[in-house]
N, C-alpha and C positions, 0 to 999 in steps of 0.2 A: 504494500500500500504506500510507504514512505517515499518506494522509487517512482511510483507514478506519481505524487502529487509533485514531488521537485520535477519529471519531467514534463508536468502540467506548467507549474512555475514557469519553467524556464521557457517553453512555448509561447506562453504569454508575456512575457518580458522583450523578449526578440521578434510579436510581432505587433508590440506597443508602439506608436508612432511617437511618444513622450521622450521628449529630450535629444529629438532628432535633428535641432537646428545647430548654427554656429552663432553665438552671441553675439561674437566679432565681426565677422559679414552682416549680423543685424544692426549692429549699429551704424555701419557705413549708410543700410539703405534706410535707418530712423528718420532722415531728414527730412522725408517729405510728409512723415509725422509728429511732427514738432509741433507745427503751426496751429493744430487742432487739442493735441494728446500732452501739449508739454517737451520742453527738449530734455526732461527726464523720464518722462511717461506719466507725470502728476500734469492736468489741465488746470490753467486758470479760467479757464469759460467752465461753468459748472454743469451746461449741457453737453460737451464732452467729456467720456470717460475717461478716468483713470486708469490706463496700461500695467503701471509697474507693479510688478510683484503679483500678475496674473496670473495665472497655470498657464505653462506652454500650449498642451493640448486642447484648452479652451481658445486659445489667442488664436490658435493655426483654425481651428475650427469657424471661430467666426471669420476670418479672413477670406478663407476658400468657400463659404458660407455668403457673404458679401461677393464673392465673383463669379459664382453658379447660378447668382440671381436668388437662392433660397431667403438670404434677409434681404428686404428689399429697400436700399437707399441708399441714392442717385450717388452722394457725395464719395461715399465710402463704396460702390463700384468703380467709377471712375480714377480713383485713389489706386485702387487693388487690379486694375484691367492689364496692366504691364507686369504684373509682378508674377513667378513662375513661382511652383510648389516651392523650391528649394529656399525664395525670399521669404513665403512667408511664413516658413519654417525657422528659418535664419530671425525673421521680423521677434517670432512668436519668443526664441530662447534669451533674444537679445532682452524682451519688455521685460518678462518670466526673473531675470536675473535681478532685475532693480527692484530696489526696496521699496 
């Protein structure tokens, strides 16, 4: 029983999508989330959220979420329309990391 629940574990670890970005590539492409989200990921418009210190997997989720059309708004597609998996993965570990 023991070896199958570590080889359960370990299945589910390796096909988690969490913690799959680069911080460091995320912050290169932050800039053009600055303007809304804060250039730490804390907003001072209090109708935009606050980024930092979010779950990676929720950040990448709403991101590709906003470009599939599934949340729907205008500003934050148009934001997300150039950006490929690998950004807003990169995006998601980059916010994820700030306090």
């Amino acid at each position: 029983m023991k070896k199958l629940t570590l080889a359960a574990a370990a299945t589910v670890l390796m096909a988690s999508p969490a913690f799959a970005g680069d911080a460091a590539a995320g912050k290169g492409k932050s800039m053009m989330c600055a303007a809304c989200h804060g250039s730490a990921g804390i907003s001072a418009v209090p109708m935009y959220p606050n980024l930092a210190g979010q779950k990676e997997i929720y950040l990448t989720k709403q991101l590709k979420d906003f470009k599939s059309g599934k949340r729907n708004d205008p500003t934050m597609k148009g934001m997300v329309a150039s950006l490929s998996d690998a950004d807003m993965e990169n995006l998601a570990a980059y916010y994820a990391s700030l306090k």
